[in-house]
N, C-alpha and C positions, 0 to 999 in steps of 0.2 A: 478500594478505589478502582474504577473503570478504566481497563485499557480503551486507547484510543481506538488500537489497532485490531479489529474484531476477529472471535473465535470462530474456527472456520471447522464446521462433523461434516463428513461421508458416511449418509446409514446408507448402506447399499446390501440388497437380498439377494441371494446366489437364484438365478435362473428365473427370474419374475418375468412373463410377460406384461408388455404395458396395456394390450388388451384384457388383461385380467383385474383390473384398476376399475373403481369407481369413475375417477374423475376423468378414464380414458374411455366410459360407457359400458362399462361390464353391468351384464344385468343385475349382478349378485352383490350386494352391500359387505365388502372383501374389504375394503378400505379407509373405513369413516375417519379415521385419525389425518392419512393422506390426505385423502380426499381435503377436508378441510383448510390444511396446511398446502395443499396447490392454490385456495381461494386467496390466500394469504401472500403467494407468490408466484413464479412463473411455472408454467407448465409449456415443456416441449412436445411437440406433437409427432414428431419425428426422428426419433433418436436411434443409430445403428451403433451394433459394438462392431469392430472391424475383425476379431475373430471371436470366434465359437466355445472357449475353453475358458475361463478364469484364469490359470495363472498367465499366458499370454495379454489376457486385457487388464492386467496388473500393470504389468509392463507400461501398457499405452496409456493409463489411468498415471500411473504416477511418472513417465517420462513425456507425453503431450505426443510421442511418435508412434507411428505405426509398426509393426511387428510382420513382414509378408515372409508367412512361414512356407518356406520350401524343400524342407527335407524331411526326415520321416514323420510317418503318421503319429506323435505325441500328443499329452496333451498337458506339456509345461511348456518353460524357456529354455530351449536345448541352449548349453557350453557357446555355439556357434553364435546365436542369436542375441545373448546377452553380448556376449563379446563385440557385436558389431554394433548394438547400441551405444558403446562406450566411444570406440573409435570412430564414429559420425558425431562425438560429442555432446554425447546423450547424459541431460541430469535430471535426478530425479525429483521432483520440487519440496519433498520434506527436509531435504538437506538445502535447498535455499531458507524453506522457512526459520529454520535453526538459525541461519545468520540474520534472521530480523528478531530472533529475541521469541521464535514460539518455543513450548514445550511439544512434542510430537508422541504418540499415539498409537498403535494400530493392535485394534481389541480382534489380533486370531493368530493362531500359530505361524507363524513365518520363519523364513530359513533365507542362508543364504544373501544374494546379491538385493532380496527386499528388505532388509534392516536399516539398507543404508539411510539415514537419515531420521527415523525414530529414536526416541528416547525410550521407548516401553514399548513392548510386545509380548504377546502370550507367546513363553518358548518353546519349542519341539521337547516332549519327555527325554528326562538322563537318563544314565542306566540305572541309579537306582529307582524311577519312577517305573524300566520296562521291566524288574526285578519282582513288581507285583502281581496280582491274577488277574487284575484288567491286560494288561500288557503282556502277559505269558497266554493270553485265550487268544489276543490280535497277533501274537506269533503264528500262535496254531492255526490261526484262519489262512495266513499269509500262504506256511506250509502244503496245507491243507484246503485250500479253499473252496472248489465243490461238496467235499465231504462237512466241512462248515456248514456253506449254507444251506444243504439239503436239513441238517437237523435243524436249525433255526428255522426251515419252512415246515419242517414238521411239527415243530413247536406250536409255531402260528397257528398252524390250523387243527391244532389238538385241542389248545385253551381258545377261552372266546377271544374276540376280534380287541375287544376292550382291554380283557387285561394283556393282550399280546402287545399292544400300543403303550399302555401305559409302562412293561415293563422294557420296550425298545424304544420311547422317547428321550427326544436330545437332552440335555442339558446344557448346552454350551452356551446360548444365544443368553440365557438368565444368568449365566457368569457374568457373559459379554453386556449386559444391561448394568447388571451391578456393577463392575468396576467401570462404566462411564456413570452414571449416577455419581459414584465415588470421587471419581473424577474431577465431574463439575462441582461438587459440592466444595473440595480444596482448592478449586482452582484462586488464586490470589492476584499479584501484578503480571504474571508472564498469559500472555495470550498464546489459545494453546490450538494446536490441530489434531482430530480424534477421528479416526478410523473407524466402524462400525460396523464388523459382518455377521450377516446373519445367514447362515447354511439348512435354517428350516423347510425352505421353497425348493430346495433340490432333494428330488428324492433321496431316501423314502419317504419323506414329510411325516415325520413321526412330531405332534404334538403333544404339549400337556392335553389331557382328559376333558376338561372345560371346554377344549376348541373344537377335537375331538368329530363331534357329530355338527360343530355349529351350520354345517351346509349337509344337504342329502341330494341322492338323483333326482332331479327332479321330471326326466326324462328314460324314456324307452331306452337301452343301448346295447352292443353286444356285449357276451361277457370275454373279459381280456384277456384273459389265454388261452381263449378257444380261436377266438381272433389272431392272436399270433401264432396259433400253432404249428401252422404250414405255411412262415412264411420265412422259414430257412432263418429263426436268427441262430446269431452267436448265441451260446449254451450259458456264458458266463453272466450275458444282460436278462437273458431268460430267468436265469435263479435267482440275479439279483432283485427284479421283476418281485419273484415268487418270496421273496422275504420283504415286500415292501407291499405288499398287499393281500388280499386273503384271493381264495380258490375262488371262489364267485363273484366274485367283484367285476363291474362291467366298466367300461370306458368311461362311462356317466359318475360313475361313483370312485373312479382314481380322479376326476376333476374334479369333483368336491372334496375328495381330500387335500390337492393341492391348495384349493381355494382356503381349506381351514388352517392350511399354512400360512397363507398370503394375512388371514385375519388375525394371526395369532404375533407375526412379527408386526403388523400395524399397532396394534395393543403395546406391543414392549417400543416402539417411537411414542408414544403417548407418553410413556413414562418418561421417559428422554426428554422430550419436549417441559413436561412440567416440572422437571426436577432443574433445568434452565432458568424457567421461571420464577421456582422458589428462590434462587439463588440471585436471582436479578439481573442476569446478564444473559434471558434473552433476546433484546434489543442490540444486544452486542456482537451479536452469531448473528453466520450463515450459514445455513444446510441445505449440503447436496441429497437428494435421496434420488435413487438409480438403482439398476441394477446390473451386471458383468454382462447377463447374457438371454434370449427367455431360454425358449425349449417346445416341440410339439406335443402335443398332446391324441398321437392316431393320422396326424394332417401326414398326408405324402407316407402314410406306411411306415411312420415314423413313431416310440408309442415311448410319450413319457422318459425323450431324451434332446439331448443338443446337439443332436450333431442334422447334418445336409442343411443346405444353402438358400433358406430358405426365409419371410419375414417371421413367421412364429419363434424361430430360435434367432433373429440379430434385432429386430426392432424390442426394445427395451425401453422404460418408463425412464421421465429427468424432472426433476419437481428441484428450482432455487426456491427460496425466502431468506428474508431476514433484514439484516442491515443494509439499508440502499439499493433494497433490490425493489422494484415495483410490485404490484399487489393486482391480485385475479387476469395477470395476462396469457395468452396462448399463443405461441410463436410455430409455424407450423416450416418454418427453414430447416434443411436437414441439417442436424449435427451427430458429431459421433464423440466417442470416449476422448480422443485426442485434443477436443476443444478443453477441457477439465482444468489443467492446469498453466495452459496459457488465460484462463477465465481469472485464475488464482493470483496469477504475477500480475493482468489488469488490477485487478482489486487490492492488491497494495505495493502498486506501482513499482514493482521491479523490473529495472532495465535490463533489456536481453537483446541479441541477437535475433534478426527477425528471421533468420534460417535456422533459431534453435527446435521451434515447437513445428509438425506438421499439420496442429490442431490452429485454432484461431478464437482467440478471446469473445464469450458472448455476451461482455456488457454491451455493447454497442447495440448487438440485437434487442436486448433487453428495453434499452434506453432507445430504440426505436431510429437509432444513427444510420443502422444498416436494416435489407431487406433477410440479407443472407450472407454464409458465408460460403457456401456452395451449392453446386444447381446437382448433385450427386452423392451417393454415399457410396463408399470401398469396401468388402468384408475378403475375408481370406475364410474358407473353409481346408484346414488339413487336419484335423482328429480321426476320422473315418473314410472320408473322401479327400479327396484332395480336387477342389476347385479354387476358381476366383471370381466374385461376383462384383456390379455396379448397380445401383440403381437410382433410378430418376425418379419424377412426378409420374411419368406416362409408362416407363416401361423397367424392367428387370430381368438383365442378360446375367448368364452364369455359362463359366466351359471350364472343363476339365483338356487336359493336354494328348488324353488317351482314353479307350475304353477302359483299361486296369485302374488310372488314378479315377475315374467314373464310379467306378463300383465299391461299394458300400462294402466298408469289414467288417459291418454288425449280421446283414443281411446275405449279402453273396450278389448283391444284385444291382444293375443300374436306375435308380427310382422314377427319372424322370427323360434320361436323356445322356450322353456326355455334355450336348451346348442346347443352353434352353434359354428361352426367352416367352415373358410374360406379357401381357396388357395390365398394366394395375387397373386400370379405372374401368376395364369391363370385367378384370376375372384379380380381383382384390387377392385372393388366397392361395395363387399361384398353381391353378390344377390345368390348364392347359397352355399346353407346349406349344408356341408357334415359331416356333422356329424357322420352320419349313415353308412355311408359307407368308410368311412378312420377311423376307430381304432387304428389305430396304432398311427396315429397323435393326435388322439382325446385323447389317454393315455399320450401321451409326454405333450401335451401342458397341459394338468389336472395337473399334476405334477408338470409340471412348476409354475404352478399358485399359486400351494397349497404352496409350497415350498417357494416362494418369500412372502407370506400373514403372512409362520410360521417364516420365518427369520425376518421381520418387526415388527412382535408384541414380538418377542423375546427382538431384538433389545429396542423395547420401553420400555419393563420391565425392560433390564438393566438399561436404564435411568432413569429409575425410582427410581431404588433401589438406585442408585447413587446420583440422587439428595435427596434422604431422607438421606442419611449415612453424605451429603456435611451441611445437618443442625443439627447433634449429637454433 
């Protein structure tokens, strides 16, 4: 029997840029499964994470609020920051879904304050799991971790390229298929919500074999660690670099490996999508597909990571379908992670508080009710730098508070500026600073930014006050 109340997957890929997509104009057929499956449903054209890390857009993914991380350079949810989400009366919507009768989900290791509300979760290893030689070698890396992955990169480039791939490929994403496959196949009366992550697309994009070679350079480039060699990085990204690609590998050919990333988790949504099918329910489902965060690739002297404040690492792909959603539209209004599960409690009407989410429900957009729901997007950069950015249609301001939180812990270096501001519509890719010479822009967007940082903490103080006066 068919629930009324439909099944709601998140497949989201760790660090996907959305120009790396088919359906977002990549020249490279990376995509055909998505691709497809946006024809079938909405594609957003503008979608920011509000920060730069994963386990922070967790947070904002599963609580509808923003996270503005202001204290050390991490890259989780520090003690502090969970703590305040709670006391602003922050929930996180699998533990709503729970009281409408779903089963919950989330196909990856989780610990901690993200349980809350799932039924199932892949769990962190016990001790007798860290008892074995898998787990006694990730000791010794921990220990040890230069002297690790110097032998590992010596490895790499002792055997060919191929068997050094095929013997440091993931296996997790093909657990993480099969047990939703699994899944849906048992699902019966309870409508369920399932988590889906896939960690292929973040380096070192180790694939199965088959995917492999699926893309090659097709392009001149330098080769990448001659490129980085003198540019002062940290020694730890560097080896970890040198164990995620071979000695001669150029720029051109670390992007086609990500790309046989990008193809190889599209392949395992395919599976997903038809093992729905077989099952019949689905016309019953909605799927979000997203992704946490992208990442550059070389842009800004940046090579094959996420960190600095910039669109190659916040703008990220958002593809709805499904049940009641419209079919082949493009909505080019900015959203960010934060809209996710106020979209969630529209769709099967759970009343809430209109000061609980930061984010704001995009049926409306969808359904063509609205134009927007904001004329801006907010990101926080603090993993390596510590900035805060805005950005509009026409323009993109970023400042740091000092030259020290300016400067890059990967590098040693200021990349672009402490306060930098872009033209999008003459310089798309963010490589000229004008800062200096448009004031006028440089006042507006300051403004803006200040403005949006003092309504948000405002905001949180009410929540606050209100949840103290909700226990008197």
């Amino acid at each position: 029997m068919e629930s009324k109340k439909p099944n709601i997957i998140f497949i989201m890929a760790d660090a996907v840029r959305a120009r790396n997509l088919g359906c977002y104009g990549y020249h490279r057929n990376t995509s055909p499964n998505i691709d497809s499956l946006a024809k079938k449903g909405v594609l957003f054209e503008n979608v920011f994470s509000s920060n730069n890390v994963s386990n922070k857009q967790f947070l904002s993914i599963l609580g509808g609020k923003r996270v503005i991380a202001e204290g050390p350079l991490i890259n989780y949810v520090s003690k502090k920051e969970i703590q305040g989400f709670f006391e602003t009366g922050g929930v996180l919507f699998p533990e709503m879904l729970k009281k409408q009768g779903y089963k919950t989900y989330f196909l990856k290791d989780i610990y901690g304050w993200q349980k809350k509300g799932f039924d199932y979760y892949f769990k962190c290893a016990s001790k007798e799991d860290k008892s074995n030689v898998k787990w006694r070698l990730i000791n010794f890396s921990k220990k040890f971790p230069i002297f690790y992955k110097t032998l590992k990169y010596s490895f790499h480039n002792l055997v060919s390229k191929k068997l050094a791939n095929k013997i440091r490929e993931r296996k997790e994403s093909e657990k993480v298929t099969r047990e939703a496959i699994e899944i849906i196949k048992k699902s019966k009366k309870n409508p369920f919500f399932m988590w889906l992550y896939y960690g292929d697309t973040h380096l070192p994009y180790n694939v199965p074999s088959k995917f492999n070679n699926k893309f090659i350079a097709n392009k001149k480039s330098k080769n990448l660690f001659k490129e980085i060699s003198n540019k002062g990085m940290d020694k730890r990204i560097v080896d970890f670099l040198k164990v995620s690609f071979s000695r001669g590998d150029t720029i051109e050919d670390a992007i086609a490996q990500y790309d046989c990333a990008i193809a190889y988790v599209d392949s395992l949504v395919k599976r997903v999508v038809n093992a729905l099918e077989k099952k019949n329910i689905l016309e019953n489902t909605i799927i979000f597909i997203f992704a946490d965060h992208g990442e550059s690739h070389a842009e800004h002297n940046i090579y094959f990571n996420h960190y600095g404040p910039y669109g190659t690492v916040y703008q990220v792909p958002l593809i709805i379908f499904g049940k009641g959603i419209p079919k082949n539209k493009r909505i080019k209004s900015f959203i960010q992670h934060e809209d996710l599960a106020p979209t969630i409690f529209n769709i099967l009407n759970i009343n809430h508080s209109p000061t609980l989410f930061d984010g704001g429900s995009l049926i409306p957009l969808m359904n063509g009710e609205k134009e927007k729901i904001r004329d801006h997007a907010f990101m926080v950069e603090n993993s390596s730098i510590r900035k805060k950015i805005i950005r509009t249609k026409k323009y993109s301001y970023m400042e740091s508070a000092s030259k020290e939180d300016a400067t890059c812990k990967v590098c040693n270096k200021i990349h672009q500026g402490v306060i930098e501001l872009y033209d999008l519509e003459n310089d798309p890719g963010e490589n000229i600073n004008i800062a200096k010479k448009n004031k006028k822009a440089l006042i507006e967007m300051k403004l803006k930014l200040n403005k949006t940082i003092k309504d948000l903490k405002n905001l949180n103080e009410k929540r606050r006050i209100n949840q103290v006066l909700s226990k008197i």
